[in-house]
Structure formats: structure tokens, C-alpha cells
C-alpha positions in Angstrom: 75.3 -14.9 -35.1 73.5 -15.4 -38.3 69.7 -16.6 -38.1 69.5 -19.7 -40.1 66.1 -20.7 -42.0 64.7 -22.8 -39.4 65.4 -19.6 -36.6 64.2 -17.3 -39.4 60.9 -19.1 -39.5 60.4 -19.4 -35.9 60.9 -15.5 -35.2 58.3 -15.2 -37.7 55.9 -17.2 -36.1 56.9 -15.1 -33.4 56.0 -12.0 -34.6 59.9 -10.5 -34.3 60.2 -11.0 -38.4 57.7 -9.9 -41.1 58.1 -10.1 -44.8 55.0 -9.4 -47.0 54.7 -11.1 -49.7 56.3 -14.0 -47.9 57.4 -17.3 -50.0 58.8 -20.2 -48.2 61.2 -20.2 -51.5 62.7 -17.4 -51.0 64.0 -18.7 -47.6 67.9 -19.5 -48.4 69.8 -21.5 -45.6 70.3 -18.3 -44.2 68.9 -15.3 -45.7 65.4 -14.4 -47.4 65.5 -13.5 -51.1 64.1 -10.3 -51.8 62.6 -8.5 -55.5 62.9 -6.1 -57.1 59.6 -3.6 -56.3 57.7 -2.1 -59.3 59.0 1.5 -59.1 62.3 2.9 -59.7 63.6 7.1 -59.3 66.6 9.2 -60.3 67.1 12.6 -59.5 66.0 15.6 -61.1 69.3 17.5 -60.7 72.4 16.2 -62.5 74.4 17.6 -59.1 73.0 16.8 -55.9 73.3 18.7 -52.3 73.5 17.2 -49.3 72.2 20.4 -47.7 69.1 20.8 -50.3 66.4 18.4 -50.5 66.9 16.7 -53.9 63.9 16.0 -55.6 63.5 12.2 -57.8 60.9 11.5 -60.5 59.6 8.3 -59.8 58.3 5.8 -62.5 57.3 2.3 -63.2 59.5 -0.6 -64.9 57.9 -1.4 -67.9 56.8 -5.1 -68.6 59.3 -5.6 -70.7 61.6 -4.6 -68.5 63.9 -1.0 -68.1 67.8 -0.8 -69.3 70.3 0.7 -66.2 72.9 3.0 -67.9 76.2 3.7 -66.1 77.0 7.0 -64.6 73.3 7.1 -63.3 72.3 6.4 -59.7 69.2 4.5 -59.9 67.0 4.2 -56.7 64.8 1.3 -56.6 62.9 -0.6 -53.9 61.9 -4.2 -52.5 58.6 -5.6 -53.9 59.0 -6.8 -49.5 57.4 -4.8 -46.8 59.7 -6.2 -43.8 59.7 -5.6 -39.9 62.2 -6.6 -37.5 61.6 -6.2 -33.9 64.6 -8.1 -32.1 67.3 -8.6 -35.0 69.6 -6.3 -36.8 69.0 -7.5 -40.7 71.1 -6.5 -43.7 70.3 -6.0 -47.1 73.1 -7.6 -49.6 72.8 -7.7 -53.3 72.4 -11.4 -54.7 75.9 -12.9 -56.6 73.8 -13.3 -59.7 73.0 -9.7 -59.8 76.6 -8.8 -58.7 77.8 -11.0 -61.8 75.3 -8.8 -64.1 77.7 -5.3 -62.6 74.5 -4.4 -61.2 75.5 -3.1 -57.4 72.2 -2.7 -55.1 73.5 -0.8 -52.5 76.1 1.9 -52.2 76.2 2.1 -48.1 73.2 1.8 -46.3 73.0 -2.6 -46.4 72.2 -2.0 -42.4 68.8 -1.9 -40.9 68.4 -1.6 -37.4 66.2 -3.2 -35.0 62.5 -1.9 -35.3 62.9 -0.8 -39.2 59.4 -1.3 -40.4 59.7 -1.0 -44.6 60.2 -1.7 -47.9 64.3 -1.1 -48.2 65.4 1.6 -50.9 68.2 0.6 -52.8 70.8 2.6 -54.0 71.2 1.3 -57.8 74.4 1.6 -59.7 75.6 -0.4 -62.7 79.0 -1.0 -64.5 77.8 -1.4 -67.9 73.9 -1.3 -69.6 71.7 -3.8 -68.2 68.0 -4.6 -68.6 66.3 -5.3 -65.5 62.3 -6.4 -64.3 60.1 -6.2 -62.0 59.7 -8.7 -59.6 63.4 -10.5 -60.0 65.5 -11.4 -57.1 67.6 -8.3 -56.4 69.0 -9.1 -52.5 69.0 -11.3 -49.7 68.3 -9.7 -45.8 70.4 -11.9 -43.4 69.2 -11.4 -40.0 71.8 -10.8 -37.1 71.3 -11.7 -33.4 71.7 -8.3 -31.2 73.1 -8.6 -27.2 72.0 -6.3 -24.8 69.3 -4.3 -24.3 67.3 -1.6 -27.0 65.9 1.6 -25.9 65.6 3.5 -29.4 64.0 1.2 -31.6 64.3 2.2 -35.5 60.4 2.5 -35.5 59.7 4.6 -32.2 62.7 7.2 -32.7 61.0 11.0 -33.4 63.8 11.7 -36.2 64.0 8.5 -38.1 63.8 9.9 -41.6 62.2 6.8 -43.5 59.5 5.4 -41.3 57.0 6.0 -43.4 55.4 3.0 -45.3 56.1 3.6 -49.1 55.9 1.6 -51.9 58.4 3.6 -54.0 61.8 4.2 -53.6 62.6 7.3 -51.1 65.2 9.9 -51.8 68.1 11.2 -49.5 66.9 12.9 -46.3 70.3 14.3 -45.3 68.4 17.8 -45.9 66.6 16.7 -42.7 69.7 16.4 -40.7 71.5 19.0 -37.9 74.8 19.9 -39.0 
């Protein structure tokens, strides 16, 4: 089941839900509106390697904003730090970015209990598009889990993005055994 606002609001109060920056209007019916963060990266290399680590240059949106150009994955990140302790949230992209072409996320919309971030997102767009800094770019809708948790997002020894960042993080498939 979904949390709605009024169960969203109470696991705060809780302690089970962080958002930083938190603004009550941002809280949707059933989902919390997240921004755009004030950092964006592409990678260095025109072909990537899942076995290499590929490198991004990182670099601030510009006040008046920074045009997206097709054929180039973006990565950006929530202006949000968020924690959730006892609910499985997902990232989705906003309709009224969706109805600019502007796709937030190519896979990874799933968090899982104990992620303690800001969320990278994986940036593509279908035609140019100016975005800003600071404009709603998702919406995290929080999911009750069943059962019990033993290897909480936060505690695991190889979870690959655990640590606090404020820019966007690159791919750390390098970092996995296969």
C-alpha cells in the first residue's frame, strides 16, 4: 500500500521518513514533490564501460537556467536529502516534466528501505529543453513493506552510494563481482 499524506506526515514525526528541505507543499495526496538539486554531470567518455569506472565532470545550472540536448545522458540530483527507515520509496518523474520529453529516470525509480540520500537521476530528453534549479523534477511515493529486514540499504558493507553527496554520483557497476 501507498502512504497517503496524512501517514507520510506521521512517519515523519516518527522519525521513519526524512526529507530535508521539507515543505508541507510539496506533500501531494500521496507522494512528496522533489527539485531539481543545483549540480548536474555527464560523462567524460562518449562510450562508456560497465567494467571501467567512468569518470563525469560535474557542474552547476546556471541561473538562467541550462538547455538538455538529446542523445546526452544527463545525471542530475534532488535539491532533497531523504531517509527511509521502514518504507520502500520510489522516485517517479512529475507529468509536467514528462509532458516537457524530459525522462528522470532510466531504471533505478526504487529505493530500498534504509537509503539515506539525495537520489541521482538518470537525465534523458526527447527534444532541447531548458531546465533550473530548484523546479519540481519527481515525486517519491512511499510503499508499506511486510516482513521483517535484515540488510537495511544504509548498514549493507557494499552499498555503492551511501555516501552523503550533494552532486549527482556516477555508475559504480565498476565496483561490482562479475
Amino acid at each position: 500500500m501507498i502512504l497517503t499524506d496524512q501517514q507520510i506526515l506521521a512517519e515523519m514525526a516518527k522519525g521513519t521518513i526524512l526529507v530535508e528541505p521539507f515543505n508541507r507543499s510539496s506533500l501531494g495526496t500521496n507522494s512528496y514533490d522533489v527539485h531539481l538539486g543545483r549540480y548536474l554531470a555527464t560523462y567524460r567518455d562518449e562510450i562508456l564501460d560497465a567494467r571501467l569506472h567512468n569518470e563525469i565532470d560535474v557542474f552547476e545550472i546556471p541561473q538562467e537556467g541550462y538547455v538538455l540536448r538529446p542523445e546526452t545522458l544527463y545525471l542530475g540530483v534532488t535539491l532533497e536529502y531523504t531517509e527511509t527507515h521502514a518504507h520502500v520509496p520510489f522516485l517517479e518523474g512529475k507529468s509536467s516534466v514528462g509532458r516537457l520529453g524530459i525522462d528522470i529516470h532510466a531504471t533505478a525509480g526504487k529505493g530500498d528501505v534504509g537509503f539515506c540520500n539525495t537520489w541521482t537521476l538518470e537525465i534523458s530528453v526527447t527534444q532541447p529543453v531548458r531546465i533550473y534549479y530548484g523546479m519540481p523534477i519527481g515525486q517519491l511515493i512511499y510503499f508499506e513493506v511486510s516482513g521483517g529486514i535484515d540488510n537495511y540499504y544504509n548498514q549493507k558493507v557494499n552499498a555503492k552510494y551511501n555516501k552523503r553527496t550533494i552532486t549527482p554520483v556516477e555508475s559504480m557497476m565498476w565496483k561490482n563481482e562479475w
